[in-house]
N, C-alpha and C positions, 0 to 999 in steps of 0.2 A: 504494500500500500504506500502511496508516495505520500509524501511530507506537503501540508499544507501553509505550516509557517513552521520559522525556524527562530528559534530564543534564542541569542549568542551573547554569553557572560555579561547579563544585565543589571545593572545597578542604578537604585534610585534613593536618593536621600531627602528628606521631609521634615523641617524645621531644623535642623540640626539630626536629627537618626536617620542610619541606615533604613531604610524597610528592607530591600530588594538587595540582594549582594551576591553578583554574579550567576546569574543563572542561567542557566544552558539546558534546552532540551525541544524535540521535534514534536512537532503534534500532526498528524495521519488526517491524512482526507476522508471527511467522510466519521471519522469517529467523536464518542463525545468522551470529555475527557473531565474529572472532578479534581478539584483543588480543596483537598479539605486540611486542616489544623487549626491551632488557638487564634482567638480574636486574635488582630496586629499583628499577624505574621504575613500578610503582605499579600494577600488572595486575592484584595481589590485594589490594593495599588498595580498591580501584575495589569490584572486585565483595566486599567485606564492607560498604561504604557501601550499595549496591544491597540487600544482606540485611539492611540494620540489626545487624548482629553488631557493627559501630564506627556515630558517628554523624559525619559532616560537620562541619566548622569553621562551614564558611558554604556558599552553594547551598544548590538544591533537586534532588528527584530524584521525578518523577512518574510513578505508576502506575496506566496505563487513567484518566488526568485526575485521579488523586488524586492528592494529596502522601502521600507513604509515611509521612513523620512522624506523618500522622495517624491511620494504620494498626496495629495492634496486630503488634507481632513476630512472634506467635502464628500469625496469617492471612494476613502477609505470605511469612513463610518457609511457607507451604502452598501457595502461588502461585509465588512465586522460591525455588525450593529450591538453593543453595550445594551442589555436590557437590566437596570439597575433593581437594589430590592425593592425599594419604592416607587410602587407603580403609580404616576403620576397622571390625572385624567382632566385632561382639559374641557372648559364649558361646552354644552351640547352633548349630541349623539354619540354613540358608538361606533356608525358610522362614520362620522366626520373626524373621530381621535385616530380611527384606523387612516383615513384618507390623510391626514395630515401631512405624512411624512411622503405620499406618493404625489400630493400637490407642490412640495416643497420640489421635486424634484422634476413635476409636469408631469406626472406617469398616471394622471387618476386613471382609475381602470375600476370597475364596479364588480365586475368577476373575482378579480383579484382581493378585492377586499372583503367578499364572501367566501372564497375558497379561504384564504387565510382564517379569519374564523370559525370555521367549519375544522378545519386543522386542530386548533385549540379543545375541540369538545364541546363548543358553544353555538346554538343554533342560531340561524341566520335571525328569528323574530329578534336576535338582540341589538341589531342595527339601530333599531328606534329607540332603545332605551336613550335615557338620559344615561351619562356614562359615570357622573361623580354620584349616582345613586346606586351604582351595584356594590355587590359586597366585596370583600379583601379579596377574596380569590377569586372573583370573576375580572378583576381591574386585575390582577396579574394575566392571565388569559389574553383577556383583551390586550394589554402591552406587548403579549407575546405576537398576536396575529396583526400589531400595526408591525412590528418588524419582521413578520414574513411576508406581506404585502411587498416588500421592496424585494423580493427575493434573494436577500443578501447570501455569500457563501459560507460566512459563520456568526454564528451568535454566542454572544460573552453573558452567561445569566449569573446574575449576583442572588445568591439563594433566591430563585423564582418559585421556591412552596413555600415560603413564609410567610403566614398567615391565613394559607387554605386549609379549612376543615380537614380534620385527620381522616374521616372516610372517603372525603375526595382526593388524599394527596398519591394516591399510587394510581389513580384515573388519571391525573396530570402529568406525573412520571411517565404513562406509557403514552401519553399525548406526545410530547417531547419525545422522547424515542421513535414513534412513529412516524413523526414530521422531518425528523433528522433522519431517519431512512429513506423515505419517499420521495424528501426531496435532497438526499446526496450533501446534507447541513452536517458542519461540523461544529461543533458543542464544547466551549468551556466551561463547564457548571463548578462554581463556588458553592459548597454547602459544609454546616457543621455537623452533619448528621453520616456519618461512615456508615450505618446500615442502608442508607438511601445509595450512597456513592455506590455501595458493591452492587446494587437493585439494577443502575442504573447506568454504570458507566464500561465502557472499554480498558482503561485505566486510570488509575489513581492517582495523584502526584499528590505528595504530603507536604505542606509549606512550613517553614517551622523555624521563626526567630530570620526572616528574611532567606531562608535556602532550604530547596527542594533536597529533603533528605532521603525519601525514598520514592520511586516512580513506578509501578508495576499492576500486573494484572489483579481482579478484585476477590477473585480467589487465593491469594497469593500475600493480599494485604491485609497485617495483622492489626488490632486494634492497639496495643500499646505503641505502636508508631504514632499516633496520630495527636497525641497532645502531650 
């Protein structure tokens, strides 16, 4: 499976501390991949370096062989869309939260914003909803299906079940698996929950005090590694 981006001895420093210190490692087309360890060991500074929303100290970080710096923000976040853990719902429809980012870009397409939410698990009547009146886990959902409207090649979720009802949360999990299959999406998921990571991921990468101390399959990953 070939490599979709490449991490090359990344380092980032934030007020004065390290977060990030040198870190190195490939991530596979096509696969999703979990970032779990202790709060502050650097899961969401990682993935805001990957989006260029922060820039690297030093390292590189390569996308489909380019270097991302040479990348416009613009085209890059259209490719690697950051779906953060707070899902943020702008005034209006559900519709028009989803459209947002396709009119930003001149792409509205109405198919597309139906198929994407349908992707989610969520049926098309929720177009019409008001979008600041669903609950915590429908407004994650919904965040998910405005960033598959663009079709990006990977998405960065920052714990994307936090906040969803415990009997919905493995309905959600196999939504995201599904959609990352079907449609060839490769998956960074941050979460602090390692029974989920093993549930859900191709491999594990353990962040811990700024550096990836162990990377491996989720059969393979012990839970005393992870904080």
């Amino acid at each position: 499976m070939e490599s979709i981006l490449n991490i090359h001895q990344l380092s980032k420093t934030l007020q004065g501390k390290t977060i990030i210190k040198n870190i190195t490692f490939d991530i596979k087309k096509g696969e999703i991949i979990t970032l779990v360890g202790p709060s502050g060991g650097g899961k969401t500074t990682l993935l805001r370096c990957i989006n260029r929303l922060i820039e690297p100290d030093s390292g590189t970080i390569t996308f489909q062989t380019q270097d991302i710096s040479k990348i416009s923000p613009p085209m890059l976040r259209k490719n690697i869309i950051l779906v953060p853990q707070d899902s943020i719902m702008f005034p209006g429809t559900v519709e028009q939260n989803i459209s947002l980012a396709l009119k930003i870009h001149d792409s509205y397409d109405k198919q597309k914003i139906r198929e994407s939410l349908s992707d989610t698990g969520l049926p098309t009547s929720f177009l019409e909803k008001q979008a600041q009146t669903l609950s915590g886990g429908e407004k994650k959902r919904v965040a998910l299906a405005r960033s598959l409207a663009l079709s990006p090649k990977m998405l960065l979720l920052d714990e994307p079940t936090t906040g969803i009802d415990p009997k919905n949360l493995e309905t959600v999990e196999q939504r995201i698996i599904s959609f990352s299959k079907l449609r060839q999406l490769t998956v960074i998921w941050v979460t602090h929950d390692v029974e989920q990571a093993k549930r859900v991921s191709n491999r594990i990468a353990n962040l811990k005090k700024g550096r990836i101390t162990t990377l491996t399959t989720p059969d393979q990953f012990k839970w005393t590694e992870a904080y």
